[in-house]
C-alpha positions, 0 to 999 in steps of 0.5 A: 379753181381750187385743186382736186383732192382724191380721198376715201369714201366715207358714208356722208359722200353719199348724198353727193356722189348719188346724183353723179352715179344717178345721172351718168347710170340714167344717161345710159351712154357709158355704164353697163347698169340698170338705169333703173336703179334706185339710190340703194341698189346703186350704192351696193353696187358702187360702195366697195367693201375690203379688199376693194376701195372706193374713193370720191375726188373733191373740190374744197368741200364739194364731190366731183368725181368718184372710182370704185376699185378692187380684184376683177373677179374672185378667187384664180382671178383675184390677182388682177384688178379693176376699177370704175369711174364717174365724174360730175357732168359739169366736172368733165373735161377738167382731168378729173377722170385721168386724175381717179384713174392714175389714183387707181392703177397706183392704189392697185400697183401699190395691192400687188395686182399683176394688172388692171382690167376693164370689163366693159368700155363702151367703145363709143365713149371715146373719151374714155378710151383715149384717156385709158390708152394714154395711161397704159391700157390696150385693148385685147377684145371687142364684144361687137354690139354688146352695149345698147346706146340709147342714140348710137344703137349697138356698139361694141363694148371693148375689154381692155387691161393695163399689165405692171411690171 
C-alpha cells in the first residue's frame, strides 16, 4: 500500500473525485445533497473558490478521498470554519477520512479560525461521528428527524464544533 498523500485539487482531479462525490451523494446515507445532481452542479458546490480550499487524498497517482473547507458561513460568522469529506468506497476503513480530517482542522488552525463546525453529520453515520469526537469535536445540537435515510427512515442530523485554542 502505497502512502496517502493530501494535496490541493486541481481541475484534472475532477475526472476522478466525480465518481466519488457521485456515489457517496446518490447513496444518500451521509450527505444532505441532492442526489440528482449532475456532475456540474456537484462541482459547484464541491470545488472551493478562496478563501476556501479543496483538496483530494491520492495513492501514487490515483484519487481516494476528497474535503472541501472553508468559513461556515460569511460575513459575523466568517470566523469559524468547516469542512466536508468523501472517500472512495473501496477507500474506507483505511484512515483516509481522519487523515482529510486533521489536514483540514490544522489548514483551518493555520486560517486563524476560532473553530470548525458541522452543519449536518447524519447521526446514523456512526463512523463518521466517532472519528469527529476522536479529533476534538462534541456535538451542541441534534435537529430530530432532519435527514431522511433511504433504510434507517428519519434520523437526527447532529451540529457538531471543534473550538482552537
Amino acid at each position: 500500500m502505497r502512502p496517502v498523500q493530501i494535496r490541493q485539487f486541481t481541475d484534472a482531479d475532477w475526472s476522478q473525485v466525480w465518481p466519488i462525490v457521485r456515489d457517496v451523494v446518490r447513496a444518500a446515507d451521509t450527505f444532505t445533497y441532492d442526489p440528482t445532481m449532475t456532475a456540474e452542479q456537484s462541482r459547484a458546490t464541491w470545488v472551493e473558490q478562496p478563501p476556501g480550499l479543496t483538496v483530494v487524498a491520492v495513492e501514487g497517482d490515483r484519487v481516494i478521498g476528497t474535503a472541501k473547507m472553508g468559513p461556515n458561513r460569511p460575513g459575523p460568522g466568517a470566523h469559524v470554519s468547516t469542512a466536508s469529506f468523501m472517500v472512495a468506497s473501496g477507500a474506507r476503513g483505511r484512515g483516509v477520512g481522519g487523515s482529510l480530517c486533521r489536514f483540514a482542522l490544522d489548514w483551518a488552525r493555520q486560517q486563524g479560525y476560532a473553530g470548525m463546525q458541522f452543519n449536518a453529520v447524519a447521526e446514523s453515520n456512526h463512523a463518521a461521528v466517532a472519528l469527529y469526537r476522536r479529533l476534538g469535536f462534541r456535538v451542541v445540537g441534534t435537529v430530530p428527524g432532519a435527514f431522511a435515510h433511504p433504510t434507517r427512515g428519519r434520523v437526527g442530523l447532529h451540529v457538531m464544533y471543534c473550538p482552537f485554542g
